[in-house]
C-alpha positions as CSV (number, residue, x, y, z in Angstrom):
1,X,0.0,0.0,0.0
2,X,2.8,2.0,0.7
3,X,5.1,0.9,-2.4
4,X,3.4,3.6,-5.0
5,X,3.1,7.1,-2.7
6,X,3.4,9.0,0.7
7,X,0.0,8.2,2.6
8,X,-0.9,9.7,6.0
9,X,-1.6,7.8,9.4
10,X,-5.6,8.4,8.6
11,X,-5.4,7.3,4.9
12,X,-3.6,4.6,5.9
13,X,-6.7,3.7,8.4
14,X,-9.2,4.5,6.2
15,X,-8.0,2.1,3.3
16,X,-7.5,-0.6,6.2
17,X,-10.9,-0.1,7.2
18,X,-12.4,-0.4,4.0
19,X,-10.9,-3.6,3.3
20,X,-12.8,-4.8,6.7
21,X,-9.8,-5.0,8.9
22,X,-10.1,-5.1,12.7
23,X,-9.8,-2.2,14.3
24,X,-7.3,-3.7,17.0
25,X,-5.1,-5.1,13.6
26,X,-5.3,-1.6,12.1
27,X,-4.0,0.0,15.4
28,X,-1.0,-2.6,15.4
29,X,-0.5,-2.4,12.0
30,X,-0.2,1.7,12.4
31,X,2.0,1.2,15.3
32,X,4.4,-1.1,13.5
33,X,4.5,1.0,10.5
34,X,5.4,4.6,12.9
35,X,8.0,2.2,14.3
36,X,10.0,1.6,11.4
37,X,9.1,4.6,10.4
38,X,7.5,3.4,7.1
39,X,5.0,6.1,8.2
40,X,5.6,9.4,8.9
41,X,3.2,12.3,8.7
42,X,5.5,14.9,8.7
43,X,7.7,13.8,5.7
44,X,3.8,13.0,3.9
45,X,3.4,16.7,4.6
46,X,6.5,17.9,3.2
47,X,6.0,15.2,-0.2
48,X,2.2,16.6,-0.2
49,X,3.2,19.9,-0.2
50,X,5.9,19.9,-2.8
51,X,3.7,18.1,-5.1
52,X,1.3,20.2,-4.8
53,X,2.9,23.5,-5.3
54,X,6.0,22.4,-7.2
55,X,4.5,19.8,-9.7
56,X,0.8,20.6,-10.2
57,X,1.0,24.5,-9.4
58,X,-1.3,24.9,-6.5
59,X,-1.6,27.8,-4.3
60,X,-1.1,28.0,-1.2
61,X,-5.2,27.4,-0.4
62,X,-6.0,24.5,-2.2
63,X,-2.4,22.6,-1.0
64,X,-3.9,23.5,2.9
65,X,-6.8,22.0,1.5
66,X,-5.8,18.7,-1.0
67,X,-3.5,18.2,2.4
68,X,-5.9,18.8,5.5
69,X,-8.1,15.9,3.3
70,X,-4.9,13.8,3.5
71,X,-5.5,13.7,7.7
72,X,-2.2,16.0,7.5
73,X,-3.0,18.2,10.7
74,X,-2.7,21.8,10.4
75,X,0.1,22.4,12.0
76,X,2.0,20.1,9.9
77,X,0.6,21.5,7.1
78,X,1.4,25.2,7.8
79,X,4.7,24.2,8.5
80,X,5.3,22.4,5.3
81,X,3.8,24.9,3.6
82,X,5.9,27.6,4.8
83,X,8.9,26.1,3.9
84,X,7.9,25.2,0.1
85,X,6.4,28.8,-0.4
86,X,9.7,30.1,0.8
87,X,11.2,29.5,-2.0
88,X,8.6,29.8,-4.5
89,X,7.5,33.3,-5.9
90,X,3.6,33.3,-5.3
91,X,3.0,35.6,-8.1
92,X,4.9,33.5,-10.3
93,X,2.8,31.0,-9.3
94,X,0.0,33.0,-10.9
95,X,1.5,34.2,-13.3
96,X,2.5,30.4,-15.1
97,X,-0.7,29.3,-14.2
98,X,-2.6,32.5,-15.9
99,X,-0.1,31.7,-18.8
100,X,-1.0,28.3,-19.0
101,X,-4.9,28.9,-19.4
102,X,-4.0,31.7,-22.0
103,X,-2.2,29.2,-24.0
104,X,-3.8,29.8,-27.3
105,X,-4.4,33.7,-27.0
106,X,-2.6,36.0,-24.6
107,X,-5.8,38.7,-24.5
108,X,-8.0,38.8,-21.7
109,X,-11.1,39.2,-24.5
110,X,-13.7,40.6,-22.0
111,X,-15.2,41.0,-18.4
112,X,-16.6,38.0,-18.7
113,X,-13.4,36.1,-19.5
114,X,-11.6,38.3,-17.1
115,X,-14.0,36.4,-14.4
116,X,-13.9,33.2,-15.6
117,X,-10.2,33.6,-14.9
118,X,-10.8,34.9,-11.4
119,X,-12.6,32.3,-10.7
120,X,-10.2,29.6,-12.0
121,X,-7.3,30.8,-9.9
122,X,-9.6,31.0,-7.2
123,X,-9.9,27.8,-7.7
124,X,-6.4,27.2,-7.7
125,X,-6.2,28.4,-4.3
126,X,-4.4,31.6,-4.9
127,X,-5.6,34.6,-2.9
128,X,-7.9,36.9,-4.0
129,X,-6.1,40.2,-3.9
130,X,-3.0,38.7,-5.7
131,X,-5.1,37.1,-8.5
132,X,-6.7,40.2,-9.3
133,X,-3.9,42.2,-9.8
134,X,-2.2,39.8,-11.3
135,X,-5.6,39.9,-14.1
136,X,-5.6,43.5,-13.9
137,X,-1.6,43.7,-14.4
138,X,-2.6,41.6,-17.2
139,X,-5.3,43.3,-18.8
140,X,-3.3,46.6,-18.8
141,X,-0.3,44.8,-20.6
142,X,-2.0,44.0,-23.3
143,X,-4.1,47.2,-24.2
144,X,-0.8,48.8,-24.6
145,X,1.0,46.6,-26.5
């Protein structure tokens, strides 16, 4: 179960449980797994966090979130966090990812488009305030180009 990914204590748990495993076998199992240190939350944190940021290009909300549904608690999370975003650029961030949903037209055709992309980052998790500038930076740009 372990061979393919990082999995937290409670994913662990909950794929034990769902293959009907007794919960007295699941505690052992979890115990003997922290003791060889085959499971470790905090180093899932810092693998959940990287891949989230660094591969798939996150922000910093959704990673808190895709992470707190790992069982990752949130102090693990913040700290992991922290440490990836301190050496990542989060309006970079935005920036490739705006880029990246431009692909085929660098304009920003209208406000409707301009909130579809709003929206999108949103949904990235980067923060408001930075995504709209980042639009608005944007928009501006290209109108003088």
């Amino acid at each position: 179960m372990l061979a393919r990914r990082e999995l937290s204590e409670q994913q662990i748990r909950q794929r034990l449980a769902r293959r009907h495993h007794d919960p007295d076998a699941i505690d052992s199992a979890v115990a003997r797994l922290k003791e060889n240190r085959s499971l470790d939350d905090k180093r899932v944190s810092g693998a959940l966090a990287r891949s989230e940021v660094g591969l798939k290009r996150h922000g910093r909300l959704r990673a808190q979130r895709q992470m707190e549904a790992a069982g990752i608690t949130p102090e693990l999370v913040r700290r992991a966090l922290d440490e990836v975003f301190a050496s990542v650029d989060p309006d970079e961030l935005i920036a490739m990812a705006l880029a990246k949903r431009l692909r085929w037209g660098n304009l920003i055709e209208d406000d409707a488009h301009f909130r579809r992309l709003y929206r999108f980052l949103i949904g990235q998790g980067f923060e408001p305030d930075r995504v709209f500038a980042t639009l608005r930076a944007h928009r501006m740009q290209r109108s003088q180009s």
